[in-house]
Each structure stands twice: as structure tokens, then as C-alpha cells.
ZALO-903858 format. One record per residue (C-alpha): residue in one letter; residue number from 1; x, y, z. Coordinates in pm, 1 decimal. Layout:
BEGIN
  code  pos      east     north        up
     A  NUM         X         Y         Z
...
END
This chain:
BEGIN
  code  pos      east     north        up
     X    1    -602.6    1607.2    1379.1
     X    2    -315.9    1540.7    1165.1
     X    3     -56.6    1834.6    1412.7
     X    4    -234.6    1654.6    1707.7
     X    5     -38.1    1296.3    1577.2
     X    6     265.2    1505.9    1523.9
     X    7     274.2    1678.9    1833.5
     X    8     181.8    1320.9    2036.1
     X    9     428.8    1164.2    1813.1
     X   10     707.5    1443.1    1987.4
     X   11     604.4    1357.8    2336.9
     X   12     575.9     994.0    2376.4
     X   13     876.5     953.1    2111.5
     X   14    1153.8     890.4    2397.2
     X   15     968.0     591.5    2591.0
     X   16     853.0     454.4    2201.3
     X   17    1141.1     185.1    2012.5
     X   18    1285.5     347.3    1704.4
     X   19    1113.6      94.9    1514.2
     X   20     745.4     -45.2    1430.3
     X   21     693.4    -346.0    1368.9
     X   22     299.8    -328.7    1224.1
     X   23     247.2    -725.5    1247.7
     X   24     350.2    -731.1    1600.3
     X   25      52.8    -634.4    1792.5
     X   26    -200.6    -822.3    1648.0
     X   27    -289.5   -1194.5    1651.4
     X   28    -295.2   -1448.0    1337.0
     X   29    -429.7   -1789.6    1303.9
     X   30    -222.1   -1944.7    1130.8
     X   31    -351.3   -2236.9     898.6
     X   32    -156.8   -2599.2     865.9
     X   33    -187.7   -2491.8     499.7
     X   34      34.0   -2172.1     568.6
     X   35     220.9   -2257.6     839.9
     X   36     589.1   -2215.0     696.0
     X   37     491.9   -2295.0     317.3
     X   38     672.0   -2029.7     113.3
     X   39     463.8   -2063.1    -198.7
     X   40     141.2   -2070.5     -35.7
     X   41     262.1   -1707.9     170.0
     X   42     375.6   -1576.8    -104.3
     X   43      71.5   -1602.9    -335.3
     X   44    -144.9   -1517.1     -58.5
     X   45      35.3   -1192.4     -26.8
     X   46     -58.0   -1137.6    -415.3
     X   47    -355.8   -1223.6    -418.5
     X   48    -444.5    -978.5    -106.4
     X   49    -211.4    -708.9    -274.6
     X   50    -444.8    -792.8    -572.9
     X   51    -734.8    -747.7    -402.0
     X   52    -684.8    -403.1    -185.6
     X   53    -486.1    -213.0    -555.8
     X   54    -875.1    -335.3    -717.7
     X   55   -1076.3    -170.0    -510.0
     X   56    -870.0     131.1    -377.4
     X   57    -619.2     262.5    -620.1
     X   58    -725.2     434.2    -885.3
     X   59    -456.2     487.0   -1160.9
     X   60    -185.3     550.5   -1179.6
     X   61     -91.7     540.6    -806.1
     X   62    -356.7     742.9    -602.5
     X   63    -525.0     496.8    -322.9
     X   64    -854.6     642.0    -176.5
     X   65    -756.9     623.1     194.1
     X   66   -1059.0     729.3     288.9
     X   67   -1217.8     441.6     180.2
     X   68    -956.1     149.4     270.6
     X   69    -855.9     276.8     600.2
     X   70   -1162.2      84.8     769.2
     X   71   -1168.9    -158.0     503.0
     X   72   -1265.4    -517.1     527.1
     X   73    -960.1    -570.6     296.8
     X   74    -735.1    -347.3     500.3
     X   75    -846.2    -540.2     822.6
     X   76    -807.9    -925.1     661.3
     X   77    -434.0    -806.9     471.6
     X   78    -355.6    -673.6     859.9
     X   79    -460.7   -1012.8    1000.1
     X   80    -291.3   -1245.5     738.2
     X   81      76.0   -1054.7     818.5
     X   82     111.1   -1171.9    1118.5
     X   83     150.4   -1470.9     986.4
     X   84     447.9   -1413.5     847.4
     X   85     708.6   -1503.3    1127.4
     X   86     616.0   -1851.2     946.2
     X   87     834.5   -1745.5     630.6
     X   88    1095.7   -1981.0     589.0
     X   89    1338.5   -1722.8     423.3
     X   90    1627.8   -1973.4     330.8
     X   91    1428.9   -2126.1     110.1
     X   92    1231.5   -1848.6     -88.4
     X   93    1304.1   -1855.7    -448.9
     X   94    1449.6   -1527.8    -656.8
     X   95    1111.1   -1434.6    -788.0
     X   96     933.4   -1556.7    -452.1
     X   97    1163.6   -1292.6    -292.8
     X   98    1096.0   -1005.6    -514.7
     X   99     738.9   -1068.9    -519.5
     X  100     723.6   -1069.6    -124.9
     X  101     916.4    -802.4     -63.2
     X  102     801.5    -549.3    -310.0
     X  103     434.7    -598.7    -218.6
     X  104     507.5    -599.8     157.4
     X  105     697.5    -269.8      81.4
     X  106     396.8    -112.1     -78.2
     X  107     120.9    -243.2     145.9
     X  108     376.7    -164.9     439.9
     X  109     329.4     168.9     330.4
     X  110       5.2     177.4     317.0
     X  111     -64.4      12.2     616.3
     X  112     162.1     273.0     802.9
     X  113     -50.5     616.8     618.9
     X  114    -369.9     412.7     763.8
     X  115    -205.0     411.9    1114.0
     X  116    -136.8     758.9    1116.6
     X  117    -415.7     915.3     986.4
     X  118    -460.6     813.2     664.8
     X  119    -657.7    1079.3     438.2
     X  120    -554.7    1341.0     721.8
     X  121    -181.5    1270.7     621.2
     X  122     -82.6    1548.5     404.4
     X  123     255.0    1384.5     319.6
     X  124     478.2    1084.6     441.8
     X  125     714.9    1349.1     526.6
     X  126     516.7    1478.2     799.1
     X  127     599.3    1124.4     991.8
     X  128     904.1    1127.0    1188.8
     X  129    1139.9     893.1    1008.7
     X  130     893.2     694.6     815.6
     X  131    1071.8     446.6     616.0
     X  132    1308.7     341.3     904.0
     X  133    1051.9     351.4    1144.8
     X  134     749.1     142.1    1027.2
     X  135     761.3    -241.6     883.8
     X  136     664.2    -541.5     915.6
     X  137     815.6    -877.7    1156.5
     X  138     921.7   -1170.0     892.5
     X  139    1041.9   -1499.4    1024.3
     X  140    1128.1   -1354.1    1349.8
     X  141    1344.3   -1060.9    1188.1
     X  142    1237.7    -715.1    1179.3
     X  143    1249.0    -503.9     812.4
     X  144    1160.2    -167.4     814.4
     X  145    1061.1     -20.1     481.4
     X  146    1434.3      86.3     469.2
     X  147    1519.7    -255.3     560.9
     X  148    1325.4    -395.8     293.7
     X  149    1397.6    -191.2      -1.5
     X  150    1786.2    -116.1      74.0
     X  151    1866.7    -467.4     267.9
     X  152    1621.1    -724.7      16.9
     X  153    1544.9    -577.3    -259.4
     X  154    1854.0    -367.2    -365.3
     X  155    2095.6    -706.0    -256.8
     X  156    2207.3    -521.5      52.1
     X  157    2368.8    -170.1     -67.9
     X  158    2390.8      89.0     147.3
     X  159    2113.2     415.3      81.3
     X  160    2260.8     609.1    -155.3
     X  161    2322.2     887.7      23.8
     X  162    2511.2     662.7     288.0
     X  163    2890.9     577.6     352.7
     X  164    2828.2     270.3     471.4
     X  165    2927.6     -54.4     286.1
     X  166    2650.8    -211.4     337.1
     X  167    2259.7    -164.6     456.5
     X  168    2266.5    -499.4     696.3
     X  169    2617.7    -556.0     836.2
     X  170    2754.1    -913.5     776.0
     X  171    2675.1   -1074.8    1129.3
     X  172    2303.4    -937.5    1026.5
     X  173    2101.2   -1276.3     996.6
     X  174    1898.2   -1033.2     767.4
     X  175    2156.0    -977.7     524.3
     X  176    2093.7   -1339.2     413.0
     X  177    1729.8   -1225.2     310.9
     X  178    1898.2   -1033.1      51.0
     X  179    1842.9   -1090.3    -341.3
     X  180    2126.6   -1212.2    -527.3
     X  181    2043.6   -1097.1    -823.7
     X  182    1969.9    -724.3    -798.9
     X  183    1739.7    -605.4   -1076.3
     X  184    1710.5    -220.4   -1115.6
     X  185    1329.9    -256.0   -1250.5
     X  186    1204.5    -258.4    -823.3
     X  187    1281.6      99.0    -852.1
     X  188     907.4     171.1   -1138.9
     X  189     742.7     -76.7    -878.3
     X  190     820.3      62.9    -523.3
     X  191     539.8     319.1    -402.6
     X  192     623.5     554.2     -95.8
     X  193     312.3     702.6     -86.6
     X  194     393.2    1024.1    -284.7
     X  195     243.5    1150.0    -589.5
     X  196     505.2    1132.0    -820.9
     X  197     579.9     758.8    -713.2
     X  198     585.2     483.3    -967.1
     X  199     203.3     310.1   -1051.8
     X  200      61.7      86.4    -792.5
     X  201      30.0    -261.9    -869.1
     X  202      75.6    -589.5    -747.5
     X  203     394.3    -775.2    -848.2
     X  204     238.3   -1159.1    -886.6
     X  205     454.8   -1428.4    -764.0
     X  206     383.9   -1640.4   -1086.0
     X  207     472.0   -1370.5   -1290.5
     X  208     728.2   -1127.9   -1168.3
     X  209     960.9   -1065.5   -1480.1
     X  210     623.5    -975.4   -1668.1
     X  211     494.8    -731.9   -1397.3
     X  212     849.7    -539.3   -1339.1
     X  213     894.2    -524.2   -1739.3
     X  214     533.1    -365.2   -1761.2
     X  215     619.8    -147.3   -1426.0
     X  216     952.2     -26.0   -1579.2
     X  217     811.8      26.6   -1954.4
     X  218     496.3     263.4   -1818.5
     X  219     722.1     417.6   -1572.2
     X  220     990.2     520.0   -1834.4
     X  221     738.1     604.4   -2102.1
     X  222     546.4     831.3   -1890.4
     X  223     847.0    1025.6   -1722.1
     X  224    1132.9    1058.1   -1961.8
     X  225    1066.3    1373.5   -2191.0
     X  226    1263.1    1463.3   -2480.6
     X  227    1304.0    1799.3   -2620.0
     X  228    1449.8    1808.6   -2955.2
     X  229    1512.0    2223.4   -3130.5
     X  230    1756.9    2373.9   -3335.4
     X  231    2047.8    2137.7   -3280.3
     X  232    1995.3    2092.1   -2880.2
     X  233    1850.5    1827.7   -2702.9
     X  234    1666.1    1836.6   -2318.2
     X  235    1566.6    1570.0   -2159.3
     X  236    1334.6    1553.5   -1826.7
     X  237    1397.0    1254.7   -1587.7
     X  238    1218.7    1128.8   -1268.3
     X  239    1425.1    1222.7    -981.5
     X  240    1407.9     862.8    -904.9
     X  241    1652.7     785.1   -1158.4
     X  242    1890.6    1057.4    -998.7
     X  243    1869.6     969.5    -648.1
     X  244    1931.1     579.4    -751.3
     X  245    2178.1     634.1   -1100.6
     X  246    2388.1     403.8    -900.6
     X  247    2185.2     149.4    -960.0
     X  248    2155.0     266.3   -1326.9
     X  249    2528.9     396.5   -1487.6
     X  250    2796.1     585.0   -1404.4
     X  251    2611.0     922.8   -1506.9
     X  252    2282.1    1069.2   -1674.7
     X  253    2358.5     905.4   -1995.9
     X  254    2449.6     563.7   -1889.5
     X  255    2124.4     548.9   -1728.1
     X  256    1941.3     676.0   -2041.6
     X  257    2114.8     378.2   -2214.3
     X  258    2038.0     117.5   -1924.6
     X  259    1656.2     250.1   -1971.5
     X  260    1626.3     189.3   -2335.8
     X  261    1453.4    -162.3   -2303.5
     X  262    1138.6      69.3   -2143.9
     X  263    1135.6     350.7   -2403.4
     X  264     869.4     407.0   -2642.2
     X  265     951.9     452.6   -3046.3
     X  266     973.0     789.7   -3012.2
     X  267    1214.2     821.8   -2729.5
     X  268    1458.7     570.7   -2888.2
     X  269    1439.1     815.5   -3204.7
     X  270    1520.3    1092.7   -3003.7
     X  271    1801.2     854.9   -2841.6
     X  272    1939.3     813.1   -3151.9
     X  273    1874.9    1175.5   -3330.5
     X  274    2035.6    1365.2   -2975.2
     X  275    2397.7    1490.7   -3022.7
     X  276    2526.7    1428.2   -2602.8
     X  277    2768.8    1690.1   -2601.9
     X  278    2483.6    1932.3   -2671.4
     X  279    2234.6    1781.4   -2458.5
     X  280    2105.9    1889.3   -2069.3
     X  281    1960.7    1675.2   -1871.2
     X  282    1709.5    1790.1   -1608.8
     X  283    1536.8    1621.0   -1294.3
     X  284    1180.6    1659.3   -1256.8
     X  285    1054.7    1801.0    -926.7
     X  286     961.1    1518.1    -662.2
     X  287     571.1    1564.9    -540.0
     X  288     582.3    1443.2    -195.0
     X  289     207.5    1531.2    -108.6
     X  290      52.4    1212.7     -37.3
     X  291    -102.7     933.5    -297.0
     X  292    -458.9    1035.0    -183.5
     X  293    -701.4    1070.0    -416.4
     X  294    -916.2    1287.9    -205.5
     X  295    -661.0    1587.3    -273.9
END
């Protein structure tokens, strides 16, 4: 079923738009109660986050697709997003922002795997440019995952693999949706649907900095390894933290250092026992098979 999607994927692909929107096609009634009120959107993305990570993720990231992809859950989240064209985004706070964004990113995501096949996905690599592809509509503007994790929630940098100066360019009304404030912890909280992805969880609107600190601190404690013999030090990192170290230091060992606040005791001894000019640093192998927890 799954090389059946690909192949249809190949022929209609020239008459399809290069993006997909996910809210688009489907209708919403829209309350007076969340008819452009931030705060009430916002939690109500939470709380539904909340709701779909209880029942179908089993920890730390694995989401039984089988399961959700007809869900009641998965159909009422669907409804309730195309609501948001009501999003008034010049007025969402800092942490209203993160909190949107991040769990749009990761339901997004989710939403997308569904579409395509869900269980039958082996891997979100499989689906012809996935993260610049699928999304979701808000206030009138479309974000891609792309859109949403380069253009929000990394304050508008480029991907790090790009030349460009800039995800959105400036005359981009979207490039005012953009967080001021970038904090490197979205990076233990953003799931793509792979296996080695940071844990799934919601990021509550009423308590962000607590979520992202928990996020980060499992995250680092779980996938930094030290390796301390005879004199020599080796230390196994997510690749996460080398295809972002932008966002994290100059090199490998500034980003050790900017990770510190997340280590446990024992890695901060290690951080302190390791002599750097005798110490390799290694990236652990990315599983992209998908987050399923039928595999």
C-alpha cells in the first residue's frame, strides 16, 4: 500500500501545489468563545495535544498509529485546526507562541503520517519533501513544518544547511510570527516522527519554561554518553546537536558547555574530570524509521 502512495504521489505531483495546507479542506465551527481569542486557542491546542500524547504515545516518543489514525481524538484535533485562521498572531505572547507552535509542529506531524498511511509509513523519508510540504493554515498564512520550526520557532534563521539569511524573507508577513527570543531547548521538544526524535509531550501554555526544562534535561540525560579510560575521554552526542550546534556554540565543546544546565551528576563529573585536548567527540547514528510502535 505504502509504494502504491509513493508511486500516486509521482504521478499526480505536477498538477498538486508544493505545499499542504492540512486545515484547509475541512470545515470548523468556530465558537464566539474562540473566535480570535489567543489564550483560549492556545490552551485548547494543549489540552487536545494533552489528550491525543495520553492515549497514543507510549514513552518515550513511539505513537501507536494504528490506533489514532481513526481516532475520535485524531478526528476532533483535525476539526478544532481549522479554526485557527482566527489566531490573532500580533498579539500572542512569547510563551503563547512557543506553546502553539511547538505542539502544532508535532501534531502537524502526526497528522501528516495519518494522511499518508500512517502505520504503513515505514519512514517520513519515504514522503516526498515532508517538512516543506505538509502544515497547517494560521491566521490566513500558510507554515509548513519547515515554516514553523525554522521561520517561528528558531526566530527566523535560515536551515542550517542553507545560505540564505533568513527562512521568511523580510516582506514575508510571516516573518513577524517569529519568536524574539530564540530558546535552543525547542530542539529536546520537536518530534519528526523518527525514532531517535526527542520524547513526545505536550508543551502547556501555562507552563512552557517548566515543560522545555524537563524536555531538554531527559533529552540530554538520555543521549549524551561519556566514556572515561586511561587518560582519554569519548563522548556520544545526538546528531541533533550536530546538525543544529549553531544554535548551541561555535563547536562540539561549546555545545557540551551550553548543555550543562540538562546534565545529570555524573555527566557534569565527567565534564569536569575530561582533559579536551584528549577527548573525541562522536555523533550517534540518526534512526529515521518511523515513531510507530507497531515496529
Amino acid at each position: 500500500m505504502q509504494s502504491l502512495s509513493i508511486v500516486w504521489d509521482y504521478i499526480i505531483s505536477p498538477f498538486q501545489r508544493s505545499t499542504r495546507m492540512l486545515n484547509t479542506t475541512r470545515t470548523a465551527d468556530v465558537s464566539a468563545e474562540l473566535d480570535g481569542n489567543n489564550a483560549k486557542i492556545v490552551e485548547h491546542v494543549s489540552e487536545l495535544t494533552e489528550k491525543i500524547v495520553a492515549k497514543y504515545v507510549v514513552a518515550p516518543n513511539l505513537v501507536d498509529y494504528v490506533a489514532l489514525t481513526n481516532s475520535n481524538e485524531l478526528q476532533e484535533w483535525r476539526q478544532f485546526v481549522a479554526t485557527l485562521n482566527t489566531v490573532d498572531m500580533s498579539s500572542l505572547t512569547h510563551d503563547q507562541s512557543l506553546s502553539l507552535f511547538i505542539n502544532l509542529y508535532n501534531l502537524a506531524t502526526i497528522d501528516a503520517i495519518c494522511t499518508k498511511g500512517g502505520a504503513e509509513v515505514s519512514s517520513v523519508l519515504t514522503i516526498p519533501k515532508f517538512w516543506g510540504k505538509f502544515g497547517y493554515r494560521v491566521a490566513q498564512n500558510d507554515f509548513t513544518l519547515d515554516g514553523m520550526e525554522h521561520g517561528v520557532l528558531r526566530g527566523n534563521k535560515p536551515h542550517p544547511s542553507s545560505s540564505k539569511s533568513s527562512y521568511f524573507k523580510a516582506h514575508d508577513v510571516r516573518s513577524t510570527a517569529a519568536i524574539k527570543q530564540f530558546d535552543h531547548r525547542i530542539h529536546f521538544a520537536l518530534v519528526c516522527g523518527a525514532k531517535s526524535c526527542p520524547p513526545l509531550r505536550c508543551v502547556r501554555h501555562d507552563h512552557v519554561d517548566e515543560d522545555l526544562q524537563a524536555l531538554a534535561t531527559e533529552f540530554i540525560q538520555d543521549r549524551i554518553i561519556f566514556n572515561i579510560s586511561d587518560d582519554k575521554c569519548r563522548v556520544e552526542m545526538s546528531m541533533i546537536l550536530k546538525w543544529y550546534m549553531i544554535d548551541f556554540g561555535a563547536d562540539a565543546f561549546e555545545t557540551l558547555d551550553a548543555i550543562k544546565p540538562y546534565m545529570n551528576e555524573m555527566q557534569l563529573a565527567c565534564m569536569e574530570e575530561m582533559d579536551r585536548s584528549k577527548t573525541k567527540i562522536s555523533f550517534t547514528k540518526y534512526q529515521w524509521g518511523l515513531n510507530n510502535t507497531q515496529n
